[in-house]
C-alpha positions in Angstrom: 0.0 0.0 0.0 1.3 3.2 -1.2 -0.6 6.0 -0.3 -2.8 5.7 3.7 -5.6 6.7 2.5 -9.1 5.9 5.3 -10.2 3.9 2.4 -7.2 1.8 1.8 -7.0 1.3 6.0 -10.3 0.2 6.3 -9.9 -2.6 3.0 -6.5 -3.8 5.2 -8.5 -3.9 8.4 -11.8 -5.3 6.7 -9.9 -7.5 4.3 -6.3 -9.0 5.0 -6.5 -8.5 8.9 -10.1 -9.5 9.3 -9.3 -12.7 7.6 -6.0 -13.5 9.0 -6.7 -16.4 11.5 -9.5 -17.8 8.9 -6.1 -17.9 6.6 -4.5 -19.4 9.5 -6.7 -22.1 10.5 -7.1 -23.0 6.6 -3.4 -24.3 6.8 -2.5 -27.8 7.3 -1.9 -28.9 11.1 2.0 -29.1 10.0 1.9 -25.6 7.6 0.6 -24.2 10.6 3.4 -25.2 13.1 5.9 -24.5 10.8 4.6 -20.7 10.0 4.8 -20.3 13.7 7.9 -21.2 14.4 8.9 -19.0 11.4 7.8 -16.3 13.0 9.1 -17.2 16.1 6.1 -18.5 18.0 4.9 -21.7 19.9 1.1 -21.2 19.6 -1.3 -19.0 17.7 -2.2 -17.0 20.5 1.1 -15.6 20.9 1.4 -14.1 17.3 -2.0 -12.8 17.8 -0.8 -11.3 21.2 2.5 -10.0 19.5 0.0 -7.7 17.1 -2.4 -6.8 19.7 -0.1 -5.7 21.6 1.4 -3.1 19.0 -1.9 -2.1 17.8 -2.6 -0.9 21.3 0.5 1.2 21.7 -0.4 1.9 18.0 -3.6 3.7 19.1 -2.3 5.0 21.9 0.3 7.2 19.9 -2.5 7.9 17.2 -4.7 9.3 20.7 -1.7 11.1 21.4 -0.5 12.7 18.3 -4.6 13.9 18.1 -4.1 15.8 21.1 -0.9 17.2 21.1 0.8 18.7 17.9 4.4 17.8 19.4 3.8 14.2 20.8 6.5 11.7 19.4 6.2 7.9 19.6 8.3 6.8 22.8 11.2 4.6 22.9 10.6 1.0 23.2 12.8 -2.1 23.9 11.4 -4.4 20.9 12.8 -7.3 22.2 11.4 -6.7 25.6 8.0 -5.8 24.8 7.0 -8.6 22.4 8.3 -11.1 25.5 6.4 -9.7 27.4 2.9 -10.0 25.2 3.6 -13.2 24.7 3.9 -13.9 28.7 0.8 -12.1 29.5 -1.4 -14.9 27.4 0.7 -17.9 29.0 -2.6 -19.0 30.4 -4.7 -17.7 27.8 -6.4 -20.2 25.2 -6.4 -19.8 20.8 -9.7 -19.0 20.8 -9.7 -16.5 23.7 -6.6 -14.4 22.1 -8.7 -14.8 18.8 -11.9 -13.1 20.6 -9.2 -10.6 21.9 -7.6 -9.7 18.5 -10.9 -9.2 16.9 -12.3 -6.8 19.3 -8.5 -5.1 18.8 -9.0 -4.9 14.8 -12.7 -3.6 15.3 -11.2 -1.0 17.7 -8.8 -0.1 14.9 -11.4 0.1 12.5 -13.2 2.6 14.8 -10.3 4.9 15.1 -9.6 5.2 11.5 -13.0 6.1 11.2 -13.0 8.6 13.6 -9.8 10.2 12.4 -10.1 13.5 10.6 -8.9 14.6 7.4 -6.4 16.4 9.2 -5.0 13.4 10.8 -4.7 12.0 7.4 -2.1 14.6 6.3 -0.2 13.8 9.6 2.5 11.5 9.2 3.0 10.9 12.6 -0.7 9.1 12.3 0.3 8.2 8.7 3.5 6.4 9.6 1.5 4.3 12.6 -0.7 2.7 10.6 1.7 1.9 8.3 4.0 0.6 11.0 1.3 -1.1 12.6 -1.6 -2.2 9.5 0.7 -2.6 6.4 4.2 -3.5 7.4 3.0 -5.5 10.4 0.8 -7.7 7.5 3.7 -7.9 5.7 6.2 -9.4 8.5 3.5 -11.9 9.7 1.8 -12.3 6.0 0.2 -15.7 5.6 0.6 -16.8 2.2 
């Protein structure tokens, strides 16, 4: 996706990300465990953790760049944060971190369609969902 348009967020959020653990759970048993530990997970629930938990800090900075004209994105330890997603679904089921990361993308899909056409000329917002929608897609794409 070239240009972040609302339009093109919504078909990403609608489209590709709506139907990512359909796209999932359509891959063989074996396709399935291999993808994951490709990406460098045990279980499904942990990817899907690993993206909520970016999307949150994803609208968080979005919230934040709305209020205040000079808000940067803070510094985070990569490493450390996406341990620590995964840890806080340890006891968490597939199907309950798929409940979760559906009521994450709708959230999402609220918040680009609250955003004003002035926070589509922002690249601050602009470079978030790219970070977080498009290139996030692409680094945990299932073909």
């Amino acid at each position: 996706m070239e240009t972040i348009t609302r339009q093109a967020v919504l078909e990403l959020l609608d489209g590709d990300w709506a139907q990512y653990v359909v796209r999932f759970q359509k891959l063989p048993s074996a396709t399935q465990t291999e993808f994951l530990q490709q990406q460098g997970y045990q279980r499904l629930a942990d990817l899907l953790a690993h993206i909520v938990a970016w999307w949150e800090v994803g609208l968080q900075n979005i919230q934040a760049y709305r209020r205040d004209p000079a808000a940067t994105q803070p510094e985070v330890d990569v490493d450390s944060f996406n341990a620590q997603a995964v840890e806080q679904v340890r006891e968490v089921s597939d199907a309950e971190e798929m409940r979760l990361f559906e009521a994450a993308r709708r959230k999402f899909v609220e918040c680009v369609r609250s955003l004003s056409e002035a926070d589509f000329k922002d690249e601050r917002v602009l470079n978030q969902l790219r970070w977080e929608l498009v290139n996030h897609l692409e680094e945990h794409r299932i073909e």
